[in-house]
C-alpha positions in Angstrom: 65.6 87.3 261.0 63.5 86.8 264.3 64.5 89.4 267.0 64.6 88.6 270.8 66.4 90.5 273.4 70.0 90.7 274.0 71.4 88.5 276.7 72.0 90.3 280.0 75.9 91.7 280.2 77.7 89.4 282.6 81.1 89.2 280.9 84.0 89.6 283.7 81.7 88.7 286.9 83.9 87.0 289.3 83.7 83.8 290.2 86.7 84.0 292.1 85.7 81.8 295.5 86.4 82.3 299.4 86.6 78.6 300.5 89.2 76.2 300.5 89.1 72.8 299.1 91.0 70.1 299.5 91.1 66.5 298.4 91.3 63.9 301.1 93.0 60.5 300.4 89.7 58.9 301.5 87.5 61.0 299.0 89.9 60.3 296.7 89.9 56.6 297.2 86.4 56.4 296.8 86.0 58.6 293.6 88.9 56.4 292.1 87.0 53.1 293.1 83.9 53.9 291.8 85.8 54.5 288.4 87.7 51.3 288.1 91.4 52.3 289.2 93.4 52.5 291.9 94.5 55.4 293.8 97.8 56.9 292.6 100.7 55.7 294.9 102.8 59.3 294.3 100.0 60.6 296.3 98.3 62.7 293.2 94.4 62.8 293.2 92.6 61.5 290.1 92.6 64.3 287.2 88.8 64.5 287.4 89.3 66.8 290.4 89.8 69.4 288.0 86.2 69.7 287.5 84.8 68.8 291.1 87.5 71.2 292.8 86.6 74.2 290.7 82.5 73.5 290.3 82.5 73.4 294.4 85.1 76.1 295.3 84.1 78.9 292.8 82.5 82.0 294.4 78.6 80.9 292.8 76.5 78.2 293.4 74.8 76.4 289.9 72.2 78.6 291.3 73.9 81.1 291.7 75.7 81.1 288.4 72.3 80.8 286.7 70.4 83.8 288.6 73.4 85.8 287.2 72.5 85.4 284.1 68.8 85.9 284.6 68.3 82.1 284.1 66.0 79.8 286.4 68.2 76.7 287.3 64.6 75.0 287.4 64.6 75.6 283.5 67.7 73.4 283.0 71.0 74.7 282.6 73.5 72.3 280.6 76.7 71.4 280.2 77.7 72.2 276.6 81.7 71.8 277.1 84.8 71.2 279.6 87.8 71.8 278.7 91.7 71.6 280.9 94.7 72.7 280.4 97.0 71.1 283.7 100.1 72.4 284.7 100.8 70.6 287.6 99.3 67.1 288.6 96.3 68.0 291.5 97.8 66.6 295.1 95.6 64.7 297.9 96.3 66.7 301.1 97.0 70.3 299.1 94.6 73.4 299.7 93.3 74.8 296.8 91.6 77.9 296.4 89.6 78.8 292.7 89.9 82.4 291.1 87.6 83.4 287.8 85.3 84.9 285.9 82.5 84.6 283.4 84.0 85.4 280.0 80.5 85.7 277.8 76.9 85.3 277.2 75.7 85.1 274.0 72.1 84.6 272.9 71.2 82.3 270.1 68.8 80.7 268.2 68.9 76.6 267.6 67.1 74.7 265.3 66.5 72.4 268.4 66.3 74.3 271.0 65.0 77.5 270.5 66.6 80.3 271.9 69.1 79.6 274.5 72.4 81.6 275.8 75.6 79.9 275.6 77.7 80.7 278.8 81.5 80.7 278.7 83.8 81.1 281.4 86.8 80.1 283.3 88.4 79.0 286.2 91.9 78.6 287.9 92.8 75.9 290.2 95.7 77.8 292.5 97.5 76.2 296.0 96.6 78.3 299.2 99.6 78.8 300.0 100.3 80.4 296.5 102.3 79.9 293.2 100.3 79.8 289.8 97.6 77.9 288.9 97.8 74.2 288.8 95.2 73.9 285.8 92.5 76.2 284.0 89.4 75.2 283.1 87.0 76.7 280.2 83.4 75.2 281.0 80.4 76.3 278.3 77.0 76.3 279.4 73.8 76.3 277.2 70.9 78.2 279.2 67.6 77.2 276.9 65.0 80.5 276.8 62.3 78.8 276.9 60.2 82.3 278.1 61.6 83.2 274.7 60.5 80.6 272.4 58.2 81.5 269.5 
């Protein structure tokens, strides 16, 4: 079996995030025009907040994400999974604030891509003004090593 290096150890950096983000009836609006449907009347945002919410509120950029890891985000990071697990509908008008961590990088070989890390981790979705978590997220990145390829 072919040996490359380990991938750094990143497992439990935080990723828990200082700003506040909220969703605006006229953001929205838009987001649920462009996707066919109308806005919700009971005043709850479309569920594909989960992802925008969390990906703009967490404590790392893309960027910043990827220099954690060692990884150039000129080399390509993508997205390899998303998954949610709601517990409350998201609200237009409601504060949120994001909390979480990176739960692993594992190094790999692929047939297709070479060497590449996968990148787990996880975010919470939690009102300002406290309470649990309104959803949790588990996204999985693929990081292709291309500095690492044979």
């Amino acid at each position: 079996m072919e040996e490359f290096p380990p991938a750094p150890d990143v497992a439990g950096t935080s990723l828990d995030g200082t700003e506040i983000f909220t969703i605006t009836a006229q953001e929205n609006a838009a987001l649920c025009k462009s996707t066919g449907v109308e806005p919700a009347a009971d005043g709850t945002a479309h569920p594909i907040y989960y992802y925008i919410a969390t990906q703009v509120a967490m404590g790392k950029t893309v960027a910043g994400v990827c220099e954690t890891c060692d990884f150039d985000v000129d080399d390509g990071p993508m997205m390899g999974s998303s998954g949610v697990r709601f517990s409350e509908q998201l609200v237009v008008g409601q504060d949120y604030r994001v909390a979480g961590e990176i739960l692993s990088l594992v190094r790999k070989k692929s047939r297709k891509l070479g060497v590449m890390d996968v990148l787990t981790y996880r975010l919470r979705l939690h009102p300002v003004d406290g309470g649990d978590a309104v959803l949790e997220t588990n996204n999985v990145w693929v990081l292709p090593r291309k500095e690492l390829a044979a």
